[in-house]
Steps between C-alpha positions, in 0.01 A plus 500: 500500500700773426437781766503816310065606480359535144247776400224337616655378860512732830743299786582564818831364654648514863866430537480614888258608737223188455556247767688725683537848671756736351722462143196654296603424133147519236483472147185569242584365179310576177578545107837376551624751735507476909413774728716433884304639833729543791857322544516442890722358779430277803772542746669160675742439844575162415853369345676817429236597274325837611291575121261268295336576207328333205676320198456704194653252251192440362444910411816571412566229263226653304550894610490625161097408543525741796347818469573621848433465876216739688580485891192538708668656793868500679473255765805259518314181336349709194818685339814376741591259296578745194883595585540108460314418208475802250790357329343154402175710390638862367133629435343851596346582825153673596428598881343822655767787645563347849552117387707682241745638685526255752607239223754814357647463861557143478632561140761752580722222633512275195779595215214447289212663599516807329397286207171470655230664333206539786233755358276666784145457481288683686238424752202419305673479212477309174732344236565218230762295505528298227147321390378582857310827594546557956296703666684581904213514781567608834463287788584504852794258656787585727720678273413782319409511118352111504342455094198224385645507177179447244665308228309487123542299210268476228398169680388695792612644841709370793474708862842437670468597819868457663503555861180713642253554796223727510575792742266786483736740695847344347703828679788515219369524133101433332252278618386201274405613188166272479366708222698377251471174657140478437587694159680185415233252650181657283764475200551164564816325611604155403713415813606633802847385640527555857649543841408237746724543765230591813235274318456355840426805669131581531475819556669796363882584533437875653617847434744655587344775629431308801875406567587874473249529808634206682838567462516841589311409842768214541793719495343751708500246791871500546597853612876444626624209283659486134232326240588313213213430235636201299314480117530388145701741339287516205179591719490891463156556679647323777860696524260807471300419762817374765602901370242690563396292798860622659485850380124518702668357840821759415747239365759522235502197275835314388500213201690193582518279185665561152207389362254743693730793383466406120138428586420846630719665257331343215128621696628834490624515129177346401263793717451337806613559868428841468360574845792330660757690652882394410655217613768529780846269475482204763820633668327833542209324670728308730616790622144630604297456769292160467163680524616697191552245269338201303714291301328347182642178420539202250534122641112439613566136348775441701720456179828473649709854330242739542507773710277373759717188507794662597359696716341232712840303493650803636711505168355825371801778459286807617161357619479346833204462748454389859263482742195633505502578093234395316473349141174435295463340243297605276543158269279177436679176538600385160448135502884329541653775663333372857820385630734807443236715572494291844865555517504914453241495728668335764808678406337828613319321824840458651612850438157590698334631210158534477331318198175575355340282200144515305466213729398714765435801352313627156849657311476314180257452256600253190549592110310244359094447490319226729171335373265829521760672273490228244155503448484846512764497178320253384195698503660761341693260232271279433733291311399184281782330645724494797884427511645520906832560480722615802488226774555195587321183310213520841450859396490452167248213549277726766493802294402239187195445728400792603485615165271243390303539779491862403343434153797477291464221275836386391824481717847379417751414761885561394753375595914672374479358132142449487440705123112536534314585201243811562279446201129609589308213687874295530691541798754214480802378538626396152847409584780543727858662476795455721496744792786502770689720701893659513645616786765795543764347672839751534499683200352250247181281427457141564184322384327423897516087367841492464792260616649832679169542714475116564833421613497828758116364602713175544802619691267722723330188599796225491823633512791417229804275517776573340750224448896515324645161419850453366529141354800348376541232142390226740171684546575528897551795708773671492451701836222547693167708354470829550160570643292872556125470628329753475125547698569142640709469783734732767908438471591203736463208645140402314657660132803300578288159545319547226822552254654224613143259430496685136880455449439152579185391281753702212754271568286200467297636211860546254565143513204450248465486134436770335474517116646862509583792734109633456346199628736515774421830620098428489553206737763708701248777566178263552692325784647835622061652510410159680763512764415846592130390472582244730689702730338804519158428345530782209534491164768799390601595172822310451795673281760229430848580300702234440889565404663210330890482564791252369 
């Protein structure tokens, strides 16, 4: 089949996103043109590489087919892949004002990205790009400005959701818009593609209204020591809150965190923040008294440069706490990050800092909908068929279920590369394209499969043995090897056992019959791997180099 849709075919195609959480990459193909939702990252501590993000070979081999990409909000894993990947795909870009300039923030460090055209659409908006007419709808999520993006052909009408939740009293920005929801849903919509991510949740995320409430009684418990409030970055209701909750108990708020800065700086550009006094410098809050300040922080995953990283470790250049401090956070667990969370944690127990969770108290409320909310949107919807996107494959498959249980007669279940047809009364899978990952690694991109990742996978696990022989016309030795091992063994007496077994077995091994040098050097190194096998019970990554000499 050749994957470019005809007049009469409506697809949808993830590339990232389904299977998984993070890397959002969507595509909507019809009358021979493709229509790209979202171009996200998922972020990695494994290997050297920090940055994943979807393949788009299969887009950008065919990019002059796309008409353009519509982000539904600026959260990392629905537009942080763009500085990477605008170059494969060189298309237009649609988002409301505060996505917008939080992607012309990332752009202003690329050589290129002035050649970025990203058109501002505002909330509620509409526009056609290409053969596709988009209607934006407000919803509620942790970041502000989060679009359903209503998506028309003359085939009928996908609902998008992106990331949402239904939060009455969101704090920062317009309630759900379910008007135009249920607009949509007495229309008629063929399909609704949608976030599963707290399918397993029964009952409804919360508002955050009622953090605001808890939070501000929270800090008002610790009347002599310095509070730090650790957050997403991109949660402006929350910052807000951690603000105005310190200006009420007569503290002066300080941002730790490049990323908060741009964050709150981009809030502020786009309208919001406005009842939030100025920001103080960290240095000038160090040198206040501790019941006059509350640091805001980055780190609340415990990745291992943030802010509230360093400052656990001590490592910090300005911040420091001691005893009797306090910090919240004000942070789910994101699933994976249990260990370094664990770590910062600790980090910040043997300072004798206080640390509070939404373990033990109610600070956080989650972005995305549990079960209520889905049927509620379904409800509203009423779509003829479901497509969960955003989770893992259980997700997927619970959200598949409570849709049907719901009354929603057809469901599809994507996998990356599933291209599912969206015909009326045909959810399907019709075929498959490849779908993998590259990884940023230094200041280029590797496809996440390849030899590069392997062989540092390998030497993390198994060491590598590197292995200089100089071997004279009689194919013997001409002086001893030179060995260097490397994630193996310490410098003495074992290393020096070990070399002289290898040098041995070498010895042996070149008074064979070889037909030429290659076949040599195969059964040099496979005797080489089963002595240290033998030895040491590994199985490194052997580099031999062989110098022939008259």
């Amino acid at each position: 089949m050749k994957h470019l849709a005809g007049k009469d075919d409506f697809w949808f195609l993830p590339l990232g996103g389904s299977g998984e959480i993070g890397m959002n990459l969507n595509l909507y193909g019809h009358d021979k043109q493709w229509l790209m939702v979202d171009l996200g990252i998922t972020f990695h501590d494994r290997l050297g590489i920090e940055i994943l993000m979807p393949d788009p070979s299969f887009i950008s081999e065919q990019r002059k087919n796309l008409v353009g990409l519509v982000l539904t909000h600026a959260h990392e894993d629905h537009l942080g892949a763009i500085p990477y990947l605008w170059p494969y795909l060189r298309c237009p870009i649609y988002a409301t004002p505060f996505t917008a300039y939080v992607l012309r923030q990332k752009l202003k460090e690329k050589p290129w990205g002035s050649e970025v055209s990203i058109t501002e659409i505002p909330l509620s908006g509409t526009l056609t790009v290409g053969k596709f007419e988009i209607e934006f709808i407000t919803l509620t999520h942790s970041i502000p400005e989060p679009n359903a993006l209503a998506i028309t052909t003359p085939l009928g009408t996908v609902m998008h959701t992106g990331d949402w939740k239904i939060d009455k009293q969101p704090l920062v920005g317009k309630a759900t818009d379910h008007a135009r929801l249920q607009h949509w849903g007495d229309k008629g919509v063929l399909a609704m593609v949608c976030d599963s991510t707290n399918v397993f949740n029964e009952a409804e995320s919360g508002s955050e209204e009622d953090v605001r409430t808890k939070l501000t009684e929270v800090i008002g418990r610790y009347k002599k020591s310095r509070v730090v409030v650790a957050c997403f970055s991109s949660n402006i209701a929350r910052l807000e809150t951690a603000a105005l909750a310190a200006k009420e108990h007569g503290r002066y708020v300080a941002l730790v965190g490049r990323s908060l800065h741009k964050m709150a700086e981009a809030a502020r550009h786009s309208g919001y923040l406005k009842t939030v006094p100025n920001f103080i410098s960290d240095a000038e809050a160090m040198s206040m008294p501790k019941d006059k300040v509350l640091f805001i922080t980055t780190g609340s995953q415990g990745e291992p440069r943030s802010a509230l990283a360093r400052i656990a470790s001590g490592s910090h250049p300005v911040v420091k706490l001691d005893k009797n401090d306090v910090a919240i956070f004000s942070s789910r667990v994101i699933p994976g990050n249990e260990k370094s969370i664990s770590l910062l944690q600790n980090n910040l127990t043997h300072q004798g800092v206080e640390t509070i969770t939404s373990s033990e108290e109610d600070i956080h409320v989650s972005g995305h909908p549990g079960r209520a909310e889905l049927r509620q949107m379904y409800e509203w919807v009423r779509p003829q068929m479901l497509i969960p996107v955003h989770g893992e494959a259980r997700h997927l498959k619970e959200q598949s279920l409570l849709g049907k249980a719901s009354g929603i007669k057809e469901v599809a279940v994507p996998q990356n590369g599933s291209l599912i047809s969206l015909k009326a009364g045909e959810a399907r899978i019709i075929d498959a394209v490849p779908a993998g990952r590259w990884a940023v690694d230094g200041n280029r991109l590797i496809p996440f499969e390849s030899p590069i990742i392997k062989d540092r996978l390998k030497l993390s696990l198994n060491g590598m043995v590197a292995v200089t022989l100089i071997i004279d016309s009689d194919n013997q030795l001409a002086r001893s090897p030179h060995f260097a091992f490397l994630g193996l063994t310490e410098s003495g007496e074992d290393t020096d056992d070990i070399q002289e077994i290898i040098e041995k077995d070498i010895e042996r091994a070149l008074t064979g019959h070889y037909k030429d040098s290659k076949a040599r050097d195969e059964a040099l190194q496979k005797i080489i791997r089963k002595t240290i096998y033998t030895e040491l019970g590994k199985k490194p990554i052997i580099e031999l180099h062989c110098i022939e000499v008259e």
